[in-house]
C-alpha positions in Angstrom: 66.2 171.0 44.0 62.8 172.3 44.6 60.1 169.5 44.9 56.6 170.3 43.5 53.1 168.6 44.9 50.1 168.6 43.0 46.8 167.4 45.2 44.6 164.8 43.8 41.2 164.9 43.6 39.3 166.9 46.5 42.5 167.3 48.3 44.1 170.7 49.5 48.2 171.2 50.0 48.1 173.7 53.0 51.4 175.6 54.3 51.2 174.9 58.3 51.4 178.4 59.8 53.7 179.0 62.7 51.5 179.7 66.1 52.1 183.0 67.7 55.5 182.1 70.6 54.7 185.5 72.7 51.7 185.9 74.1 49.8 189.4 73.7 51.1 190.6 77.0 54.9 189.7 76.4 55.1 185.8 78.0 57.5 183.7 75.9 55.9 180.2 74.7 58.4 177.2 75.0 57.9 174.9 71.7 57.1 171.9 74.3 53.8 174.1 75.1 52.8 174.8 72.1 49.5 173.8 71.0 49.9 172.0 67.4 49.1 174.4 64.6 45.8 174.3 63.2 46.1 177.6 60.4 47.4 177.3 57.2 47.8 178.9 53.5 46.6 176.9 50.8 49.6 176.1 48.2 47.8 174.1 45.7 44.0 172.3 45.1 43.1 169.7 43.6 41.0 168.9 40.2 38.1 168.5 42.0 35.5 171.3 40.8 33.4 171.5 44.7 36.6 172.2 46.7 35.9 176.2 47.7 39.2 177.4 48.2 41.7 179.1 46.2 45.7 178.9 46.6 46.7 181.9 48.7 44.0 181.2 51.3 44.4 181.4 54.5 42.6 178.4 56.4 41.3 176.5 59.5 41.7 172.6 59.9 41.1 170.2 63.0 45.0 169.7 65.4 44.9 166.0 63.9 44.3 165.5 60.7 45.5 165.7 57.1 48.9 164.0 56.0 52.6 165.8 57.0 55.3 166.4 54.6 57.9 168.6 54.3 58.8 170.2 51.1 61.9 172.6 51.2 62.4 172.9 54.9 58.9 173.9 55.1 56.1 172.0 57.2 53.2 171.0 54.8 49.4 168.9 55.0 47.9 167.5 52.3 44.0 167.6 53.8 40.5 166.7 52.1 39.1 169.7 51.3 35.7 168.4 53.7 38.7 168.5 56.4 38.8 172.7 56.1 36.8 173.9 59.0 36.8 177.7 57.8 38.4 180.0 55.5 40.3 183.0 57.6 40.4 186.6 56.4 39.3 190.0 57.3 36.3 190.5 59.4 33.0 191.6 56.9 32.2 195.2 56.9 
């Protein structure tokens, strides 16, 4: 059964993004030296009519903040949209 989460207010769900485990020249990154995520894809917003991001976003948020859950085997925050430190995307031209 798939479970469904619908932010409150100026709340954003975020998909956590897995962090890169090889680095760009070919080292392997254990899991115990990882750095904790910090990108994301927004899932859903809330009713709040300030929050600037749309669902499909791809985002930047502070290593501790926001609220954990996991919704079908999948790692997911529920932030305050103030939390967002950037939205991510292609460079401008």
């Amino acid at each position: 059964m798939s479970e469904t989460v619908r932010p409150l207010g100026a709340r954003v769900l975020v998909r956590v993004l897995d962090e890169e485990s090889v680095t760009p020249s070919g080292l392997f990154i254990p899991d115990t030296a990882k750095e904790k995520p910090q990108r994301g894809e927004v899932v859903a917003i809330g009713d709040d009519e300030d929050i600037k991001v749309a669902p499909g976003d791809r985002v930047l948020y502070p290593k501790y903040s926001g609220t954990e859950l996991r919704l079908d085997g999948v790692d997911h925050l529920i932030l305050e949209a103030t939390d967002l430190l950037a939205v991510l995307g292609p460079p401008a031209a």
